[in-house]
C-alpha positions as CSV (number, residue, x, y, z in Angstrom):
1,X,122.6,-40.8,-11.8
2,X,118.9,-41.1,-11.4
3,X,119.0,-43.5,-8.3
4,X,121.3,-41.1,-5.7
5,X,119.2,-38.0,-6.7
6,X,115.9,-40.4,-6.0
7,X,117.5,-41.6,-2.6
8,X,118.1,-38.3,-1.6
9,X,115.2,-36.9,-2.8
10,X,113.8,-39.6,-0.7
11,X,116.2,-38.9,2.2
12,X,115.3,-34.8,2.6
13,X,111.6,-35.6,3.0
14,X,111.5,-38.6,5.2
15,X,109.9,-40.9,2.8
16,X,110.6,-44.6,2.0
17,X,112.4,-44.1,-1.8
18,X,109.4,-46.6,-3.7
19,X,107.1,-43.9,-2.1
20,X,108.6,-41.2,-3.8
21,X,109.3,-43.0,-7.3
22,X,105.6,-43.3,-7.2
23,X,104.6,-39.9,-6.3
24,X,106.8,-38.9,-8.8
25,X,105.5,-41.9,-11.7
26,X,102.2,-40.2,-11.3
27,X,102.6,-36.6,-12.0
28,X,104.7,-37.8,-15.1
29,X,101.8,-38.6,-15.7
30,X,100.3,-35.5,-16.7
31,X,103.3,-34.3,-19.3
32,X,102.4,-37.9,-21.1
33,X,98.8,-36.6,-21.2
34,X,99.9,-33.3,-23.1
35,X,102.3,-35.2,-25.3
36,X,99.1,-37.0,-26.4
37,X,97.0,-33.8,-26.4
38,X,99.5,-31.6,-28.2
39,X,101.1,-34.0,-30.8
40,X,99.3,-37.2,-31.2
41,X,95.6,-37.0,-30.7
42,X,95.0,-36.8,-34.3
43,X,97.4,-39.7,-35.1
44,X,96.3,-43.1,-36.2
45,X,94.7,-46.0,-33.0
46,X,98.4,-47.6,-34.0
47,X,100.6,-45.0,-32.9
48,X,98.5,-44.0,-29.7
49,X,98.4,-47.7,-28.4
50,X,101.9,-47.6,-28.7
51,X,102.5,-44.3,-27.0
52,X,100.4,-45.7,-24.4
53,X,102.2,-49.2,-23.9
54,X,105.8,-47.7,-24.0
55,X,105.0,-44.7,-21.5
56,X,103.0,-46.9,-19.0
57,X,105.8,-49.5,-19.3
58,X,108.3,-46.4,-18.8
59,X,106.5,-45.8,-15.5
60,X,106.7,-49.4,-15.0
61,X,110.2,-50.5,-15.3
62,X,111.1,-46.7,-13.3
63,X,109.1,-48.6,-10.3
64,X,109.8,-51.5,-10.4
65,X,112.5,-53.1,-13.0
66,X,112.8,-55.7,-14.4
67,X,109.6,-57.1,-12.6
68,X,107.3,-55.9,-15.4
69,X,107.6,-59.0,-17.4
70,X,104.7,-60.2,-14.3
71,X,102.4,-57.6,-16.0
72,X,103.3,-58.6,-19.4
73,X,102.8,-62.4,-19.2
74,X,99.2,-61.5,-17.4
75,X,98.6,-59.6,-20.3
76,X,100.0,-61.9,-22.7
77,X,97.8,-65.1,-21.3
78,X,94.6,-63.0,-21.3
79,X,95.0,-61.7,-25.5
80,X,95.2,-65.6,-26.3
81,X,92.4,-66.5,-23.9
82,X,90.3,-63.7,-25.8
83,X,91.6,-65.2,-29.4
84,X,92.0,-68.9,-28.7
85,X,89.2,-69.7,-26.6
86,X,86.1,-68.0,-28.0
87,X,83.2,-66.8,-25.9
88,X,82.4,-69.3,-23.6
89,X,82.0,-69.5,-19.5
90,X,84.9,-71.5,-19.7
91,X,86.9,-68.8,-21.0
92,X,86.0,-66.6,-18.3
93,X,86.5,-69.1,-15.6
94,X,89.8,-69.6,-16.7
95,X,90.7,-66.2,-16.8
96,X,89.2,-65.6,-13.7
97,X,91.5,-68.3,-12.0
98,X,94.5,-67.7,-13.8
99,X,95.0,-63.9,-13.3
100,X,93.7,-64.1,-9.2
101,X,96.2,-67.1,-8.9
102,X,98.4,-65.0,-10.4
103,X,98.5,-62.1,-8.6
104,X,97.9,-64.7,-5.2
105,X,101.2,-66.4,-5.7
106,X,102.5,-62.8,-6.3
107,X,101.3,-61.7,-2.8
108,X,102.7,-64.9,-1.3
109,X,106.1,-64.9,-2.8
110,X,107.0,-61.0,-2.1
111,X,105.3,-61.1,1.1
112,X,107.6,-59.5,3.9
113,X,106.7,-58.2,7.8
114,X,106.1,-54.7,6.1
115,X,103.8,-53.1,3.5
116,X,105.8,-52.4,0.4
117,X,105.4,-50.6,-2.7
118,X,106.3,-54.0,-4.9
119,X,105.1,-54.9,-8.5
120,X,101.7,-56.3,-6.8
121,X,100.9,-53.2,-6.2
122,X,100.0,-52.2,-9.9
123,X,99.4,-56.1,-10.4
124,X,96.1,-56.0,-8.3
125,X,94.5,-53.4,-10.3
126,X,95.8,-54.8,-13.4
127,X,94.0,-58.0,-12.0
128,X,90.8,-56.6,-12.2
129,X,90.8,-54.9,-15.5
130,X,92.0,-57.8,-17.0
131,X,88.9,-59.9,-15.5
132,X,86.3,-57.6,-16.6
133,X,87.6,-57.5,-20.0
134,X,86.9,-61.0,-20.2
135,X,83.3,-60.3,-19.0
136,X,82.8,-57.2,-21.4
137,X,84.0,-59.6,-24.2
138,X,81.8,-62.9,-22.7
139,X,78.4,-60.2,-22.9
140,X,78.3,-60.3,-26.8
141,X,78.4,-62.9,-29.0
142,X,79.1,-63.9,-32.9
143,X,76.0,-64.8,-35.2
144,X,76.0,-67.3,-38.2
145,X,75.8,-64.4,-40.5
146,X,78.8,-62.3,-39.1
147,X,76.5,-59.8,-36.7
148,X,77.5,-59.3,-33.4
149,X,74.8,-59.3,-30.8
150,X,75.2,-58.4,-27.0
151,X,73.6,-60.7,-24.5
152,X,72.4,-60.0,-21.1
153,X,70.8,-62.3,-18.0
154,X,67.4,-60.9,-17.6
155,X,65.3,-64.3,-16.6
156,X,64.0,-66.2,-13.9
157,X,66.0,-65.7,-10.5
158,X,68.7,-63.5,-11.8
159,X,67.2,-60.3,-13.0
160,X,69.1,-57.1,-14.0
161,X,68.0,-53.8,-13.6
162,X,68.3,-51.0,-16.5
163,X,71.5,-49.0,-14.5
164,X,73.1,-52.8,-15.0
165,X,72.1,-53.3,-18.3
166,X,73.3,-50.0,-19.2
167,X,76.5,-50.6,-17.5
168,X,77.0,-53.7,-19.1
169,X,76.0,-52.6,-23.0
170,X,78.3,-49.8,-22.3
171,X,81.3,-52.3,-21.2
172,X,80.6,-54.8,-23.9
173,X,82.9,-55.6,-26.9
174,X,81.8,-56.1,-30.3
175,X,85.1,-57.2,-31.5
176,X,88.2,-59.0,-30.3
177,X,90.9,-56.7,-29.6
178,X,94.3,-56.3,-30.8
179,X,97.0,-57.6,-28.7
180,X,98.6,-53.7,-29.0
181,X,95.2,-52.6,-28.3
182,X,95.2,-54.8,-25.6
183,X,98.5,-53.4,-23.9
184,X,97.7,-50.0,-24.7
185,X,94.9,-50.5,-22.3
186,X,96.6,-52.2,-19.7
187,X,99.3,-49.8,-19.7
188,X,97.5,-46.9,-19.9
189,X,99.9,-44.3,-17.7
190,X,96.5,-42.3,-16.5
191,X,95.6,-45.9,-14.5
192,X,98.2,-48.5,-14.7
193,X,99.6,-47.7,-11.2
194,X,96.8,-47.1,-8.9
195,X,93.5,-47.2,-11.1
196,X,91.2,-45.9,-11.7
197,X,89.3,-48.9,-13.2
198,X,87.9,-48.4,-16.5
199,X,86.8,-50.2,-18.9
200,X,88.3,-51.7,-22.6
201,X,85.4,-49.7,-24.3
202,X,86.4,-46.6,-22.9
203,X,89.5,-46.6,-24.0
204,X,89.0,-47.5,-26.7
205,X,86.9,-44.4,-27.0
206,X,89.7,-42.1,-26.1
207,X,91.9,-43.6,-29.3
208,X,88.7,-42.5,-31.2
209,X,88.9,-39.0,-29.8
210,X,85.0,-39.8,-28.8
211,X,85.5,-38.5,-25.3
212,X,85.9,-34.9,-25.3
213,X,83.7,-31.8,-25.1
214,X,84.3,-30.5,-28.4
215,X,83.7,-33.2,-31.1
216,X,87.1,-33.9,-33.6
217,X,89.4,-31.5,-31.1
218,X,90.9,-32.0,-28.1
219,X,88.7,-31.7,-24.6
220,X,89.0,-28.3,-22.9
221,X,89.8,-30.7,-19.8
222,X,93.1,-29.0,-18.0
223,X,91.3,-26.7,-15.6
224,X,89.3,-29.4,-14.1
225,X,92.7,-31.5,-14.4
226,X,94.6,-28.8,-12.5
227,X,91.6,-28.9,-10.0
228,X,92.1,-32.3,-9.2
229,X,96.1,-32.3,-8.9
230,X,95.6,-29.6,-6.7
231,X,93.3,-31.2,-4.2
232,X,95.7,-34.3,-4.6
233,X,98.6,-32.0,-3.3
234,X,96.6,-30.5,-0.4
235,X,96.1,-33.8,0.9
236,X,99.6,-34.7,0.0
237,X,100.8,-31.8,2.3
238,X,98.5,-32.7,5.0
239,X,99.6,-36.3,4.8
240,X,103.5,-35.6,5.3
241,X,102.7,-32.6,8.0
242,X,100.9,-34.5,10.0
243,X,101.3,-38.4,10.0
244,X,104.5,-38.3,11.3
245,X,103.0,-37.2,14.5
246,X,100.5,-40.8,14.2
247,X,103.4,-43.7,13.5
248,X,102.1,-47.3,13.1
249,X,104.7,-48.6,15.5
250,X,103.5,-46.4,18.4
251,X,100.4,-48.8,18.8
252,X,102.3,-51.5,20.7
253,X,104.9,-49.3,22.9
254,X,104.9,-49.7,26.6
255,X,103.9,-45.7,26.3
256,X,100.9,-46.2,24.6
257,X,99.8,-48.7,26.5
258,X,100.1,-46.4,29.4
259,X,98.1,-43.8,28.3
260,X,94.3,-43.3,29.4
261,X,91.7,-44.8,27.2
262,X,90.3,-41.6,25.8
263,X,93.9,-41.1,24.3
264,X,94.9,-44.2,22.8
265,X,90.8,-43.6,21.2
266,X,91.8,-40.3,20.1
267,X,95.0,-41.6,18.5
268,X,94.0,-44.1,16.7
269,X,91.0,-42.2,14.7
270,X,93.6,-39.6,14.0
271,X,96.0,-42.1,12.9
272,X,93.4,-43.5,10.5
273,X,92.1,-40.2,8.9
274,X,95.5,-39.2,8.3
275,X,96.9,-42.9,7.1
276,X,94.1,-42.7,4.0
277,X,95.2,-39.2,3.2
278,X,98.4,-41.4,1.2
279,X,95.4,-43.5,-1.1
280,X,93.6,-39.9,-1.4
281,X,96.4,-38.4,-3.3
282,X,97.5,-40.8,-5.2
283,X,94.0,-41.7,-6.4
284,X,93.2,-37.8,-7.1
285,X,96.2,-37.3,-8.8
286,X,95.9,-40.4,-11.0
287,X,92.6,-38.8,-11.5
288,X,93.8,-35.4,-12.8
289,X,96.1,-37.6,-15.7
290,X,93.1,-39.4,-16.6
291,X,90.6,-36.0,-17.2
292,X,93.8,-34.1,-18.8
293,X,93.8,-36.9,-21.7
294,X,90.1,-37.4,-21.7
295,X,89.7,-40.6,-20.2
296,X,87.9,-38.6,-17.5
297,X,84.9,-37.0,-19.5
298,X,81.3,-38.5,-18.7
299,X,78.8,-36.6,-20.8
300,X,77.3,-33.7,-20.5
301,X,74.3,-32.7,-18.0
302,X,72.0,-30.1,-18.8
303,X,74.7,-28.4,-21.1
304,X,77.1,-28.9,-18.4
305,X,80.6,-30.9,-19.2
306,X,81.5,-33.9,-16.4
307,X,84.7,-35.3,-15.9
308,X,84.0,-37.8,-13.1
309,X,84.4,-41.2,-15.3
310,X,87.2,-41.5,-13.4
311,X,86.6,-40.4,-10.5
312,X,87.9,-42.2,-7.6
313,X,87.4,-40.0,-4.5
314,X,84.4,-38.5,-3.4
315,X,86.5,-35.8,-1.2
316,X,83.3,-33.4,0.1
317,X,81.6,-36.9,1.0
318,X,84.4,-38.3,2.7
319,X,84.9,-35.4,4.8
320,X,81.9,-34.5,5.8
321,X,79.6,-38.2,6.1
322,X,79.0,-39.2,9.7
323,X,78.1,-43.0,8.0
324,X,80.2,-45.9,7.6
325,X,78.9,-46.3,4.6
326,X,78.9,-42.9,3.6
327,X,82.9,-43.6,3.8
328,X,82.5,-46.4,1.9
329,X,80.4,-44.8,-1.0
330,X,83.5,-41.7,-1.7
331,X,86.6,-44.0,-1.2
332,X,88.0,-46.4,-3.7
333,X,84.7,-45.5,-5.9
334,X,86.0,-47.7,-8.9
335,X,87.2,-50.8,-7.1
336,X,84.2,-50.5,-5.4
337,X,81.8,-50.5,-8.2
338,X,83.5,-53.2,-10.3
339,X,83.3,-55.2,-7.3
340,X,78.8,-54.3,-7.1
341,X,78.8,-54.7,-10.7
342,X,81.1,-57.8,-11.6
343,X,80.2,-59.7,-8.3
344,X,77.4,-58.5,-6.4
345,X,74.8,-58.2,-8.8
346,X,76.2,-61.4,-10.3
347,X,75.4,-63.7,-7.3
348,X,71.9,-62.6,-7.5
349,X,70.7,-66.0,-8.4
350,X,71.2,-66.7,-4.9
351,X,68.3,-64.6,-3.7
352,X,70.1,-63.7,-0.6
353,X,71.3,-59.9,-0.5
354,X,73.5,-60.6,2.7
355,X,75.0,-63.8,1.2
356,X,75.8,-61.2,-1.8
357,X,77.8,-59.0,0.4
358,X,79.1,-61.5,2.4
359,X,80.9,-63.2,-1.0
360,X,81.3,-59.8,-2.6
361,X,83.9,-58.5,0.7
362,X,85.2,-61.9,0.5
363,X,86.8,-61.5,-3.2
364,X,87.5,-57.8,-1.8
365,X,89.3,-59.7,1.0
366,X,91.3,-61.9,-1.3
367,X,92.1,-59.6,-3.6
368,X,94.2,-57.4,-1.3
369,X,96.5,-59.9,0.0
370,X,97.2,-62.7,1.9
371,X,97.3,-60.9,5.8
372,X,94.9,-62.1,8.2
373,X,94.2,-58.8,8.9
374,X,92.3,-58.4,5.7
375,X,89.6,-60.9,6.8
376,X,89.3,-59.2,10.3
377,X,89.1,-55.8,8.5
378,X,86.7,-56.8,6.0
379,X,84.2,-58.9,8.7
380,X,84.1,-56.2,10.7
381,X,83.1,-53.7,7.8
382,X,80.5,-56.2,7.0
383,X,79.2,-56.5,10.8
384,X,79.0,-52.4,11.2
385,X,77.3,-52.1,7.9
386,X,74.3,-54.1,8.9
387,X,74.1,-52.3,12.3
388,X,74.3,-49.3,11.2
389,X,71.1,-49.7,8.9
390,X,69.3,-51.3,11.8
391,X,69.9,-48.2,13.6
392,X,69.0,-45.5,10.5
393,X,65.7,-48.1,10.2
394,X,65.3,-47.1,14.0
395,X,65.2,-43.8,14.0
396,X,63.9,-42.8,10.8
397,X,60.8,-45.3,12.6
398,X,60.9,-43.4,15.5
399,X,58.6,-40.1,15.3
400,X,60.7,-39.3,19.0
401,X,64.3,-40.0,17.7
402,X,63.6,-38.5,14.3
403,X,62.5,-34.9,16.2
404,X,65.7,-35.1,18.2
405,X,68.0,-35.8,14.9
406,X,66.4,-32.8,13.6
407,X,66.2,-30.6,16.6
408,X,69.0,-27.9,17.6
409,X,71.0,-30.6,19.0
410,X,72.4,-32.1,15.7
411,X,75.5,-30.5,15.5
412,X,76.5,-31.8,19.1
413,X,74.7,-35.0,17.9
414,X,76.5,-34.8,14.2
415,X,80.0,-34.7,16.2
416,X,79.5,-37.6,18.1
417,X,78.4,-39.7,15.1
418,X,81.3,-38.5,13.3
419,X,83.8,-39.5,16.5
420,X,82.3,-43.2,16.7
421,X,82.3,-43.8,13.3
422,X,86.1,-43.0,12.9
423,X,86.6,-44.6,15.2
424,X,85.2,-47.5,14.4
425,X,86.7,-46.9,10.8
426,X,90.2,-46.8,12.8
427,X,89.3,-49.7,14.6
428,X,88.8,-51.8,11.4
429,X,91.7,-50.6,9.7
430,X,93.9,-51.1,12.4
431,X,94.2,-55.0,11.7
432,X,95.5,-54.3,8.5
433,X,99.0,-53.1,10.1
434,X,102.1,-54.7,9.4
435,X,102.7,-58.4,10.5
436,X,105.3,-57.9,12.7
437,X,103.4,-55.0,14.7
């Protein structure tokens, strides 16, 4: 019954059916979140992992079937690891290889000429959470007399600084968790889909009803929630307006190839504002579930409540930067910071910062598939990165180019920074088409 009202669902607004399922997994999303709220926040950790594993796998079999068990195994493998193996670097090597070899041969064996919504999708974020967790639980170690101690590098080559340190005490686990615990995390419906990333700690935090801005209750989180859904529907709106008009298969017809250069520029920076307007939604709606339970809350500021732990989108920022890297710092925000935090800073002993980034985009690379146009996508972000601080270094050097950034001709000079760098954005992201374009 379910299936013909999805395919015509589907059907009436144009989109592929997985598409829809997973517009549609997400805002389930936030009546799980006031199930929680309403009638089990004060119930026992037992009860609230389970509500968690059996709604995220709810959302999980609705997507994608009986495909789930690839999620479960991964999940599985990484609760013995954490019991069997101890804390050792060969524990987190293994689960290292074993979850990105995973989630590799998952890539190659689904692989088809387009870009579908398929259980790697989830798998890939699951990937990561699963890794870190093996970090978090490699940080702290077990003494003789039954303490628990946390450990950090802070000597000779490899130094960390007190944001990493904080990051990591924050992240690290005391205790080895329950296998329930374990799912409930992994299958948490506020991030299983499409993140955000978060860690084991702060979930575990939620069960404890520790993140909320009124201690022992529940958090007075659904008008920032609402906020957030709300700017996820905007973009949703401007995403099925308008990319219709900006199809991926127009970039190889004999009619685009006729048209003047200006055109085919215009066209394809259009095509890629409106082509990331798809991740902005889903990521600010997945957002929206996350603050609504409580996952979202991040302290309080001179008396003022946050909600951005969760935060994936920096939407002012991304609108509004006339830097690559600008972009970079408000999109994907979590999968961006795990990457800075749990490789970047961790290839420090190299002494090298470019030979940091370099391997950093190269996991980043890896990790989103097995297309060629990854590399090209990700060597190019790399290239326009380091010129583009070369030419900030220039001008903030410059007393005659600093003047004329300054002068009455920055907005004029503010548009044309903004044109080149999306098109160069589009220009990146454009390898990352399907194959068989």
């Amino acid at each position: 019954m379910a299936a013909p009202l999805l395919k015509s669902l589907a059907e009436s607004l144009g989109s592929p059916e997985p598409a829809v399922r997973l517009i549609l997994s997400l805002v389930i999303g936030y009546p799980f979140a006031l199930v929680y709220r309403w009638f089990l926040f004060y119930q026992p950790a037992t009860v609230l992992h389970l509500f968690h594993t059996l709604s995220g796998l709810a959302l999980a079999v609705f997507n994608f079937g009986p495909q789930v068990y690839h999620s479960a195994v991964c999940v599985l493998v990484q609760f013995l690891m954490l019991r069997l193996m101890g804390r050792t670097v060969t524990t987190v090597l293994s689960s290292f290889v074993f979850q990105m070899v995973y989630l590799l041969a998952g890539y190659y064996y689904t692989a088809t000429e387009e870009y579908d919504i398929k259980w790697t999708m989830p798998h890939c974020v699951l990937t990561l959470k699963l890794i870190e967790q093996q970090l978090a639980d490699y940080h702290c170690a077990r003494l003789p007399d039954g303490a628990t101690v946390c450990r950090f590098i802070d000597s000779g080559a490899v130094r960390i600084d007190g944001r990493s340190r904080s990051q990591q005490k924050s992240a690290a686990l005391t205790s080895v968790p329950s296998l329930l615990e374990v799912f409930g995390f992994s299958y948490f419906y506020g991030g299983f889909l499409v993140g955000p990333q978060f860690t084991l700690q702060s979930y575990k935090k939620l069960v404890a009803r520790e993140l909320t801005d009124t201690p022992g209750k529940p958090p007075n989180s659904a008008l920032p929630a609402m906020r957030r859904f709300a700017l996820g529907f905007l973009f949703l709106v401007i995403y099925a307006m308008f990319s219709p008009y900006f199809p991926d298969s127009y970039f190889l017809t004999d009619e685009f190839e006729a048209q003047p250069f200006w055109y085919r520029c215009v066209f394809m920076l259009l095509w890629a504002k409106f082509n990331l307007y798809k991740y902005v939604t889903c990521w600010l709606i997945a957002e929206g579930v996350c603050i609504l339970s409580g996952l979202g809350y991040n302290g309080a500021v001179e008396g003022k409540h946050r909600w951005d732990a969760c935060a994936n989108m920096k939407v002012w920022l991304f609108e509004t930067t006339p830097r690559f890297q600008g972009t970079i710092d408000s999109f994907n925000i979590n999968t961006n910071e795990w990457a800075a935090r749990n490789v970047f800073k961790r290839c420090r002993f190299l002494g090298n910062k470019a030979m940091s980034h370099i391997l950093t985009l190269l996991f980043l690379t890896v990790w989103h598939g097995l297309h060629s146009g990854y590399v090209i996508c990700f060597s190019m972000e790399f290239l326009i990165i380091m010129v583009e601080k070369q030419f900030v270094a220039l001008v903030n050097d410059s007393p005659t180019l600093t003047k004329l950034a300054n002068s009455s001709l920055y907005p004029l000079l503010y548009v044309v920074q903004q044109f080149i760098h999306w098109l160069f954005m589009a220009y990146s992201l454009v390898t990352v088409l399907p194959p068989h374009l």
